[in-house]
C-alpha positions in Angstrom: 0.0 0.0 0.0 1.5 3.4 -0.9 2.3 5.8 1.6 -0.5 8.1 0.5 -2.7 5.3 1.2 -1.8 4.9 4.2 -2.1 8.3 5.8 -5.3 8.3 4.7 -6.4 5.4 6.1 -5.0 6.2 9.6 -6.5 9.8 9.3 -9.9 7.8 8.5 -9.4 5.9 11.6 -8.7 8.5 13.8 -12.1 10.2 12.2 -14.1 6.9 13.2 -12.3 6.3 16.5 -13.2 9.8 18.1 -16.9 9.1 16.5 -16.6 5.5 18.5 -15.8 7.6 21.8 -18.5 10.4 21.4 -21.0 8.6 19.4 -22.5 7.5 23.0 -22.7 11.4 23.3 -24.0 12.6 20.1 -26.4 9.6 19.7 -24.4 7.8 16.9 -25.3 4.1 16.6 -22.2 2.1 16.9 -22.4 0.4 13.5 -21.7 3.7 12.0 -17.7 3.8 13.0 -18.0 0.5 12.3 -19.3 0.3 8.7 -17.3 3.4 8.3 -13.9 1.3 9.3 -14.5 -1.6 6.6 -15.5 1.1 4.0 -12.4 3.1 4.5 -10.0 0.1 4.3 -11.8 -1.3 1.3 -11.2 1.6 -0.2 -8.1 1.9 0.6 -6.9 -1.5 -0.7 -9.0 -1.0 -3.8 -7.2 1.9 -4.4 -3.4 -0.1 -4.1 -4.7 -3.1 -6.0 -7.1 -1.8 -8.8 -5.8 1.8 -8.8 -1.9 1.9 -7.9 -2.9 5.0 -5.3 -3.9 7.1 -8.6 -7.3 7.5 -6.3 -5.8 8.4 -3.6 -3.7 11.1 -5.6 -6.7 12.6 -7.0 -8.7 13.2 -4.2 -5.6 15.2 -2.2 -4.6 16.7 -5.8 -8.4 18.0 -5.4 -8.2 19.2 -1.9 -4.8 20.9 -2.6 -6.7 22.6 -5.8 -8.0 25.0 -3.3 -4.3 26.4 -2.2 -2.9 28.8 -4.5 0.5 28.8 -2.6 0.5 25.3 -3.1 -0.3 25.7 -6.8 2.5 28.2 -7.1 4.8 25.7 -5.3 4.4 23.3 -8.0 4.4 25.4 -11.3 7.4 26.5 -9.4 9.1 22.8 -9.1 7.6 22.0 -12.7 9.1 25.0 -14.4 12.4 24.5 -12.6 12.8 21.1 -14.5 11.7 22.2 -17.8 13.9 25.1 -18.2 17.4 23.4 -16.7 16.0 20.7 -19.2 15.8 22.9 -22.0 19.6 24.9 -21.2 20.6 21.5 -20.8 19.3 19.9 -24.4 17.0 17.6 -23.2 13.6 19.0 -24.9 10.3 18.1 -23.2 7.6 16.4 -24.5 4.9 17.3 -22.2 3.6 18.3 -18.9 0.9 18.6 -16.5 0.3 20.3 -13.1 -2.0 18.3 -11.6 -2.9 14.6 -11.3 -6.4 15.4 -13.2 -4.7 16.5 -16.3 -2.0 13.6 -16.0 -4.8 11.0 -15.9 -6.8 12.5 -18.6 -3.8 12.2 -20.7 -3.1 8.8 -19.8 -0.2 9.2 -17.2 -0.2 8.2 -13.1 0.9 10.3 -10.4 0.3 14.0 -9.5 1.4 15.1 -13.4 4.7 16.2 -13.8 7.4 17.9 -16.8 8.3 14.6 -19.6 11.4 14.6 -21.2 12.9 13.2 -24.2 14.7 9.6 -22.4 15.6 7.8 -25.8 19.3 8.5 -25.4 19.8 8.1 -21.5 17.5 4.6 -22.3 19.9 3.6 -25.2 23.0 4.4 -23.3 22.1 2.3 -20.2 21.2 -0.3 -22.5 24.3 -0.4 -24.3 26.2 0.2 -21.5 27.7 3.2 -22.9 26.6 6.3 -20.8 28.2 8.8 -20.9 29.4 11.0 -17.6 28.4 14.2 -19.5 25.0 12.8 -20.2 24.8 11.5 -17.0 25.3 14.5 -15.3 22.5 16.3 -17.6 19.6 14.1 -16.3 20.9 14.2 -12.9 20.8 17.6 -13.1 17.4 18.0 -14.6 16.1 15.6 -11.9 17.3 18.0 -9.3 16.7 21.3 -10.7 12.3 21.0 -9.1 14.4 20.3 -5.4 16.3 23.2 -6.5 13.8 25.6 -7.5 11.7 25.2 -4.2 15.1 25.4 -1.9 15.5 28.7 -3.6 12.4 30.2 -3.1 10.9 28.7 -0.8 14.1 27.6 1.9 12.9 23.7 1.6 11.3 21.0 -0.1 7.8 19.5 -0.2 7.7 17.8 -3.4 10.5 15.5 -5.6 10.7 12.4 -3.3 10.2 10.6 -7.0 12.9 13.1 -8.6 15.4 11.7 -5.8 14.6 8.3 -6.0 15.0 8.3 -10.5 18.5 9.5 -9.4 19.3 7.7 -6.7 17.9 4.7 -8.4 20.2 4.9 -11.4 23.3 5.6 -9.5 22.6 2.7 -7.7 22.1 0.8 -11.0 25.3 2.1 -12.2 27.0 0.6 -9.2 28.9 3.8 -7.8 29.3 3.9 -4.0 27.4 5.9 -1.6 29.6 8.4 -1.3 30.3 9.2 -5.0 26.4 9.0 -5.0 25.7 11.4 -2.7 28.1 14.0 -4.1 26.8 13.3 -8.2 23.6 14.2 -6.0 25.1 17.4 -4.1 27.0 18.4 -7.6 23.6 18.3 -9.4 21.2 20.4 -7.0 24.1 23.0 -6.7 24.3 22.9 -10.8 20.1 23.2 -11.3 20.5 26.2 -8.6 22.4 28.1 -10.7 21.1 27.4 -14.2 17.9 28.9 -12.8 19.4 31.8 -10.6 21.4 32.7 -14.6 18.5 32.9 -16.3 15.5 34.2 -13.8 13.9 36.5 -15.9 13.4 33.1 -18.5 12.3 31.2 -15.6 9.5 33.8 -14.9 8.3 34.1 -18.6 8.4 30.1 -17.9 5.8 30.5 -15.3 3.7 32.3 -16.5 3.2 30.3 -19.5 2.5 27.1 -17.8 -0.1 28.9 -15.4 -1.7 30.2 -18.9 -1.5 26.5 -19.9 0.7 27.2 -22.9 1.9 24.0 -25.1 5.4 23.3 -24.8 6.4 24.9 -28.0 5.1 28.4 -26.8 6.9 27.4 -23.3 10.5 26.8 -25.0 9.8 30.1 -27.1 9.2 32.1 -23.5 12.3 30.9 -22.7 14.4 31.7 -25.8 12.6 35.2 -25.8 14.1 36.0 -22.1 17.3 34.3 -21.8 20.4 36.8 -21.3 22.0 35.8 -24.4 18.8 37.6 -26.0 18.8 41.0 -24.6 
């Protein structure tokens, strides 16, 4: 069961035990917490089984739908991967801002910026990538992290950005501490990409809050990059 899952369930249960305790009080029978219980842990494990969590997802992607500083927080993380992505030459192919628009277009998960991975794929395959190459995904996997640390002082989302990196360096078979440093190296590199090019990273912004395509997105950031003025 996903960890998403699971908070929910033991905020369900914490709901139905304080109903158990004052139901006596406010005249609830006490098959209510009790039905309740079974239906939130079907629901639950429905959701893991049949779902993978997407359910779960979309019902706290709804709730947070209601927070503009959280929406900012997250075109924020987004648009920090799609620019360091775009200096770096890796175009993107896509992107959403919420789990809605990722399911509707046939993605899981709370939406997210796509890239272009047919290189890094064929690389690993062949057992040929590159350290250069390496060090641009790594980078673009960091550069959301990065984005929030500098605005914001810390992080609340890019636990799956951490973990595609993590995961690969692991696969790779470099040590921990080379691994933690390639991680270090990376967030310090996606920092100042976007600190280099802020007034790009704005025009960024606002184009994915207008819902721009990602042609009209790469154009925002060509029209405010330094090299332009």
């Amino acid at each position: 069961m996903s960890q998403l899952s699971l908070n929910l369930v033991a905020i369900g249960i914490f709901t139905i035990t304080m109903m158990s305790l004052l139901g006596s009080i406010i005249n609830v029978s006490p098959l209510v917490p009790a039905i309740a219980t079974a239906g939130v842990l079907g629901l639950a494990t429905l959701d893991t089984l049949s779902w993978r969590g997407q359910g779960s997802t979309l019902m706290l992607d709804w709730i947070a739908r209601f927070s503009a500083a959280h929406r900012d927080r997250i075109i924020r993380h987004e648009a920090g991967h799609f620019l360091v992505a775009h200096q770096l030459g890796i175009p993107a192919t896509g992107y959403t801002l919420n789990a809605w628009d990722a399911l509707k277009q046939g993605y899981p998960g709370q939406g997210g910026v796509r890239f272009d991975s047919q290189e890094l794929e064929a690389a690993i395959e062949q057992g040929q990538l590159s350290g250069q190459l390496l060090d641009r995904y790594c980078t673009i996997w960091m550069a959301g992290i990065a984005a929030e640390m500098l605005v914001y002082g810390n992080v609340e989302g890019g636990a799956d950005d951490r973990q595609k990196l993590r995961g690969l360096l692991v696969q790779l078979g470099l040590p921990p501490a080379e691994r933690d440093q390639k991680e270090r190296w990376s967030l310090l590199r996606a920092k100042t990409l976007l600190q280099d090019n802020v007034s790009a990273y704005e025009a960024l912004m606002l184009a994915m809050t207008e819902d721009a395509s990602v042609e009209e997105c790469s154009q925002a950031i060509d029209q405010h990059l330094p090299q332009a003025a």
